[in-house]
N, C-alpha and C positions, 0 to 999 in steps of 0.2 A: 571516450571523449574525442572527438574530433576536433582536430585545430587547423587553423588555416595556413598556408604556404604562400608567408608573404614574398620569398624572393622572385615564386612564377609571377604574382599580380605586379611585381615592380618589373619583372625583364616585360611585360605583355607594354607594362606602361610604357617603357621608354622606347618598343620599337615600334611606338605608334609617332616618335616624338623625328620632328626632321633634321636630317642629315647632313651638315656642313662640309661640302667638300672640299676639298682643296682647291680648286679653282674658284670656287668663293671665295673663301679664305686670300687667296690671293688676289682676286679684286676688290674686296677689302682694305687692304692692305695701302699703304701710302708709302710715296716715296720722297724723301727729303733731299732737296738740291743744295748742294755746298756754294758759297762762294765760286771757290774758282769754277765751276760747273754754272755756275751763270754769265759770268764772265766770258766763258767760252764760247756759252751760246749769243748772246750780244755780240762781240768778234766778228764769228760764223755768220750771224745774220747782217752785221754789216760790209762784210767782203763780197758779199752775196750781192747786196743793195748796190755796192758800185761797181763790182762784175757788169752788172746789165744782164747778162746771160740770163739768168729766172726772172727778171722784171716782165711785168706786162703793161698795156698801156694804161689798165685802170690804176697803176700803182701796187697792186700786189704781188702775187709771185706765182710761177706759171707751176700746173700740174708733178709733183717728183716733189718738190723741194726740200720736203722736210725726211723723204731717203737720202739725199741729198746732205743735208745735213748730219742726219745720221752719220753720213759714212766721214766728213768731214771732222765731227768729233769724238769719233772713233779715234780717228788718227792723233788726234792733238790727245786725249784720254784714253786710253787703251785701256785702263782698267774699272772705267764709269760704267761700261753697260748700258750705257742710253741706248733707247730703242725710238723711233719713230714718234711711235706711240710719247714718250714720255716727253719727248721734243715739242708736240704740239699741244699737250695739255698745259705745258710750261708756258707756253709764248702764249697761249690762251690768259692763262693769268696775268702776265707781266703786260699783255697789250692791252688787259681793265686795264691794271692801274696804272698806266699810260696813259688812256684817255682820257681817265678820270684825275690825274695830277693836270693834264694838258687844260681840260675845262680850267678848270681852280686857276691856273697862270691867266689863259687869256679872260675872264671875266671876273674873276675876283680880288683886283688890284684893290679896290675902295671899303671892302668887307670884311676887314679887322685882320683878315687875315691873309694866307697868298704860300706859292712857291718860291721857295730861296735855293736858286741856281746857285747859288756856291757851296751849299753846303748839301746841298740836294735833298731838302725836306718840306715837306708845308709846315710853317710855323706861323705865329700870330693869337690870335684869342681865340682858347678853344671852346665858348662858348659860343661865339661867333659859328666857328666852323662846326661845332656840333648840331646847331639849328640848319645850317645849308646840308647838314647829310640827312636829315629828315627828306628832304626832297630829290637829294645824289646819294642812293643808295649806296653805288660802289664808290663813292669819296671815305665808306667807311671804315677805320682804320689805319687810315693814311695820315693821320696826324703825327706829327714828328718820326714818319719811317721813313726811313733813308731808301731811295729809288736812285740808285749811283747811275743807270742807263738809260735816264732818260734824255740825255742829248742823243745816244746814238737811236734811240725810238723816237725822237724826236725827226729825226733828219729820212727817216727811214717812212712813216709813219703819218706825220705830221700833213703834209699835203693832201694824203688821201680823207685826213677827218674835217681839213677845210675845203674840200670840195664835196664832201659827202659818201666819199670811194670806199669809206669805211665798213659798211652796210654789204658793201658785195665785191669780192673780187675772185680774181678765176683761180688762186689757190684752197680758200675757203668754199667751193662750187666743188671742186673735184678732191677731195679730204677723200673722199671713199678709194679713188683711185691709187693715193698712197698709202691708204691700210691694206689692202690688197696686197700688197708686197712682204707685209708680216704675218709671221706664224698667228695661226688660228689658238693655238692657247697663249698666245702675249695677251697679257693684263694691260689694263688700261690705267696707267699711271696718274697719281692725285697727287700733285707736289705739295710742297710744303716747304718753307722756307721764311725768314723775315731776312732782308739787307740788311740790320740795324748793326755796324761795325763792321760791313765789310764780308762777312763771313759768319752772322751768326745763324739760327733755324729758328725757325717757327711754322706756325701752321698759315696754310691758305685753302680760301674755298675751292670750286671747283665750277664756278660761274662761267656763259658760255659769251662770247661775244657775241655782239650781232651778225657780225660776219657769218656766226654760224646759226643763224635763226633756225631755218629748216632741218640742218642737221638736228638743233637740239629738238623741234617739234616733234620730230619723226620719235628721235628716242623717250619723248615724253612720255608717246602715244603709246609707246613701248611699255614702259616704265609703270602707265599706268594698269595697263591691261596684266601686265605682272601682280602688279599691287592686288587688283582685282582675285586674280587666283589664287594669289597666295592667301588672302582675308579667306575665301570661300574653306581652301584645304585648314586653313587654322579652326574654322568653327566645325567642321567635321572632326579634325582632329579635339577641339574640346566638348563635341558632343560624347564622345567615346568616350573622354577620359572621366566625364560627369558619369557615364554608366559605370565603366569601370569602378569608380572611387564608391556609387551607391551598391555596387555587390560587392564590394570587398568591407565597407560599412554593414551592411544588413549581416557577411558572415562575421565580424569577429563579433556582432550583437548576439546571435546564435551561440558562439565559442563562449562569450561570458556569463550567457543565460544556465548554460551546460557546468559551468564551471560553477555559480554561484547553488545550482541543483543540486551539486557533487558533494559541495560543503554542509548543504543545509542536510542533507541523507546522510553525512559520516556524524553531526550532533545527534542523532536521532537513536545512532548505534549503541549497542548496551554497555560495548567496551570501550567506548570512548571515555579516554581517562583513567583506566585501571591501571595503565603504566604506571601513573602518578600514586595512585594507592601504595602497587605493589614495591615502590620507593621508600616509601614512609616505613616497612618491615626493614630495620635496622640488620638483623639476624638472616635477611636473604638476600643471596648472592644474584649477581645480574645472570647468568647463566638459570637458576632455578625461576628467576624470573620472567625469563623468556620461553622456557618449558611450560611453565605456569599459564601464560595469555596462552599457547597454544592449544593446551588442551584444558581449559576452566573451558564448559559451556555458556550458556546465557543465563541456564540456572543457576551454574556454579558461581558466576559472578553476581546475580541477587541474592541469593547466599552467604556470599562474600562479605558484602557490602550492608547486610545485617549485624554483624558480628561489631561489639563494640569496642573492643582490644584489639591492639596488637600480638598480642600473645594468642586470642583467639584466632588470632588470621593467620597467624606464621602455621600453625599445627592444622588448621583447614588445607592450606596450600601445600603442605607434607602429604596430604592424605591424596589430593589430588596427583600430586605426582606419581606419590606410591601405589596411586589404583592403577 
């Protein structure tokens, strides 16, 4: 009988299946911003705003800044490990929801609801405000979150989204210039974080300013043509495993056909069941027993199996042996 070796058809299956590597794994990964790690970075970017030194005329901040920053909260954190990278995916987020707290202030004074600088929340009717996020996508969320820095993104900020400066500035122009200064396997950091008390966490998206339009188009382009290959490698990979799965189906159908053959030819056998007979002889021992099935014939066992007594079979089965 032949049976099949499922544990080669599972190792064939699984090194068809793909490989997660650590550098996935690690951009993957998200990194959550504390309290004081935001704090610090609001500080840093307003010492910065009234330095002058990295300002430019459109209002943003000239090429370096955010190694620059880096290396400034380094010093004030020495044990954060912020990297460039994780500096600008941060101020990415915290400059949404800047300008999306910033709209709500200036146009939504008469709309149930509104920004409350003192407490630094949007409060008011959150049906109100859940119908205006229908049409301000990134106002989503932001209902009673506490946004502690938005005077100092306000001051810093603020001029450029009423003049329109928002849209492009020469720090967001040369972003490639300051990845360039980091190591080729630094992860691209996904913060996460919520203000709400000062210091607690929660999650955030990873939504791109417009500041960074063409950055993000460029990595769409990317993103997508990825997508693209990776759908293609997945249906190769479950074309295989569809064959795979129909020959390891078609053999254990084979292995059961064989097995169900094996049963039906051992009912068929003349001795099947004479153990059970030779049981029923009170007067013989399991030893003369198993002498007995080995050397009764086919005859001896039709023979056998005429005899209407017990007594007749025990002295049949003597004779047997004794031949």
């Amino acid at each position: 009988m032949k049976f099949v070796d499922l544990s080669s058809q599972k190792c064939q299956i699984m090194d068809m299946l793909p490989v997660q590597t650590v550098e996935n794994r690690d951009k993957a990964s998200r990194r959550f911003w504390s309290g004081d790690e935001d704090k610090c970075l609001a500080d840093c970017l307003l010492d910065m705003h009234r330095e002058g030194r990295w300002k430019t005329e459109g209002g943003g901040f000239k090429p370096g800044y955010l190694v620059y920053m880096e290396k400034q909260m380094s010093r004030l954190l020495p044990d954060s490990g912020l990297k460039a990278s994780n500096i600008d995916s941060r101020l990415t987020y915290l400059k949404r929801q800047f300008f999306a707290v910033w709209e709500i202030k200036q146009t939504c004074g008469g709309c149930g609801f509104g920004w409350d600088d003192a407490i630094k929340v949007v409060t008011g009717n959150r049906e109100a405000f859940n119908e205006y996020c229908k049409s301000h996508r990134d106002a989503r969320g932001l209902y009673r979150k506490s946004f502690p820095f938005f005077g100092i993104f306000e001051e810093i900020f603020a001029k450029d989204k009423a003049t329109g400066a928002k849209a492009s500035n020469a720090a967001d122009r040369d972003d490639d210039e300051d990845m360039t200064r980091m190591s080729a396997n630094e992860t691209e950091d996904i913060p996460a974080v919520n203000h709400s008390g000062g210091g607690g966490h929660g999650e955030e998206t990873s939504s791109q300013t417009p500041g960074q339009a063409r950055a993000s188009s460029t990595s769409k382009r990317k993103g997508c043509k990825r997508k693209k290959e990776n759908n293609d490698a997945l249906q190769s990979l479950a074309g295989k495993f569809v064959d795979m799965m129909q020959q390891l189906m078609q053999n254990q159908t084979e292995c059961v056909a064989q097995l169900v053959k094996s049963f039906g030819s051992e009912e068929k056998n003349p001795k099947a069941g004479l153990v059970e007979e030779l049981r029923s002889i009170d007067r013989l021992n399991p030893t003369d027993r198993l002498k007995a099935m080995r050397k009764m014939s086919i005859e001896d066992v039709a023979m056998f199996r005429e005899l209407n007594t017990n007594e007749e079979k025990l002295d049949f089965v003597r004779l047997i042996l004794d031949s």
